[in-house]
C-alpha positions in Angstrom: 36.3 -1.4 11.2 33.9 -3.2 13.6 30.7 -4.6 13.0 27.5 -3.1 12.4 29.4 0.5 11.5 29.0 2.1 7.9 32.0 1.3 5.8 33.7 3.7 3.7 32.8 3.5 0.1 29.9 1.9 0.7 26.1 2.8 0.2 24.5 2.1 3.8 21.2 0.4 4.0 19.2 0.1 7.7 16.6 -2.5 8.0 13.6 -2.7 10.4 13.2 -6.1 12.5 9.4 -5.5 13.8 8.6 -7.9 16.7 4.8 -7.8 17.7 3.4 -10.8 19.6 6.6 -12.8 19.0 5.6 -12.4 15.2 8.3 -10.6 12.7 6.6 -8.4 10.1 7.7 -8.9 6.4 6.4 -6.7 3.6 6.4 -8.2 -0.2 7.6 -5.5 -2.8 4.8 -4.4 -5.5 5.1 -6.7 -8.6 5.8 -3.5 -11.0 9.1 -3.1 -8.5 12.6 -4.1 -8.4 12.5 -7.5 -7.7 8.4 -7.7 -7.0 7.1 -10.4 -5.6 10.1 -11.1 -3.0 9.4 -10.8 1.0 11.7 -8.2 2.9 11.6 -6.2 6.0 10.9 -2.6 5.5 14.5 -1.3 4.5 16.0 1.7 3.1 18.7 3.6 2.1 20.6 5.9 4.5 20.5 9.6 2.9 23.5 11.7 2.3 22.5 14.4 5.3 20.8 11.1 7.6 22.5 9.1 10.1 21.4 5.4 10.2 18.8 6.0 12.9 17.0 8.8 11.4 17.2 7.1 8.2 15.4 4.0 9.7 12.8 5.8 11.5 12.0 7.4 8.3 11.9 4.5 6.5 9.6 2.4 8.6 7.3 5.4 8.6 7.1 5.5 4.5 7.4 2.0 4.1 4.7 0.8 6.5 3.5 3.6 8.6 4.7 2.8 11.8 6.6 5.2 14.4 9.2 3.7 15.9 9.5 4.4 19.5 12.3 3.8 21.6 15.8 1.8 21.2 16.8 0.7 18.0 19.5 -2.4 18.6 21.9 -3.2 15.7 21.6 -7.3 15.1 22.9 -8.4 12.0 24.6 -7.0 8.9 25.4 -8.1 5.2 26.7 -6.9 2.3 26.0 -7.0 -1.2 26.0 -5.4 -4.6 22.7 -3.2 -5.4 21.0 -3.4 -8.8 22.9 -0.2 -9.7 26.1 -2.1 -8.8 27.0 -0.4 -5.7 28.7 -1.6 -2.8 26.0 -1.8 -0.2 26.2 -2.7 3.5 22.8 -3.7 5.1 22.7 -3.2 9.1 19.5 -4.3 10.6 18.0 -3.5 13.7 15.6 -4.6 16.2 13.3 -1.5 17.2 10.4 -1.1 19.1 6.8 0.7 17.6 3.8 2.4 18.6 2.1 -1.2 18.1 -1.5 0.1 18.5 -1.1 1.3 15.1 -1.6 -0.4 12.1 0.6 -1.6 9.1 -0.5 1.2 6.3 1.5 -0.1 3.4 3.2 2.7 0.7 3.3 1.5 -3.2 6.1 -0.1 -2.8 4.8 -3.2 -1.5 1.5 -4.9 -1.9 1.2 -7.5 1.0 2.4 -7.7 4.9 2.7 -10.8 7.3 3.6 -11.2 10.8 5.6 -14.3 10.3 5.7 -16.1 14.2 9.3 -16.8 14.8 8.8 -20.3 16.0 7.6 -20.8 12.3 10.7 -19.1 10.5 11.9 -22.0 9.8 9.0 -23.7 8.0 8.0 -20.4 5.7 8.3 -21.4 2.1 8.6 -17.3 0.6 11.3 -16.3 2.6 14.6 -16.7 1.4 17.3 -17.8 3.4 19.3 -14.4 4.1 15.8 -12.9 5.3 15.2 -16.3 7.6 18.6 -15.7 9.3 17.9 -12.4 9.7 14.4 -13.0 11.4 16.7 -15.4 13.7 18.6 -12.8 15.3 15.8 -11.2 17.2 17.1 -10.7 20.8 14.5 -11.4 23.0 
């Protein structure tokens, strides 16, 4: 199997990478949620009946109320083992947005940030998996 596909016998996740003004958005999750507190990009599980772009244009809408608006471009993947113990592949992509409107944030998280990409690097609450992630913005 190549990458960036689902994988058999795994839970897919899709990830949005927002890009306004050369700025990546990160959301921090509510401190009453699963690991509260931590900075992510609005993510989401893909839904039994969903394929991965529907799933992700669904998700950016609940998450922070954003329509995404045109290509979505697969840029990086990861896998890892959820909090329920499932096999879970992560496949992020870039996608462009209506960006005249604004971030409207659902109880999941608390707090957003455009994060400028030339300061990645120097951002103390992002972990490492999210800076590399940032980092493969195609530009």
């Amino acid at each position: 199997m190549g990458k960036l596909e689902n994988v058999p016998g795994f839970r897919t996740v899709v990830g949005a990478l927002l890009i306004k003004d050369n700025a990546v958005l990160f959301v921090r999750r509510s401190k009453n949620n699963f690991m509260g507190g931590i900075y992510e990009l609005p993510s989401g599980k893909v839904e039994k009946n969903e394929n991965n772009v529907s799933a992700l244009i669904r998700e950016v809408k609940e998450e922070v109320g954003l329509e995404v608006t045109g290509d979505l471009k697969p840029v990086h993947e990861f896998i890892y083992t959820s909090q329920s113990g499932k096999n879970t592949k992560q496949i992020t992509y870039q996608c462009t947005f209506n960006k005249s409107s604004d971030v409207t944030l659902s109880e999941e998280h608390d707090h957003y940030v455009w994060v400028p990409l030339s300061d990645i690097d120097n951002v103390d609450f992002l972990d490492e998996k999210m800076k590399e992630i940032a980092k493969s913005v195609v530009v």
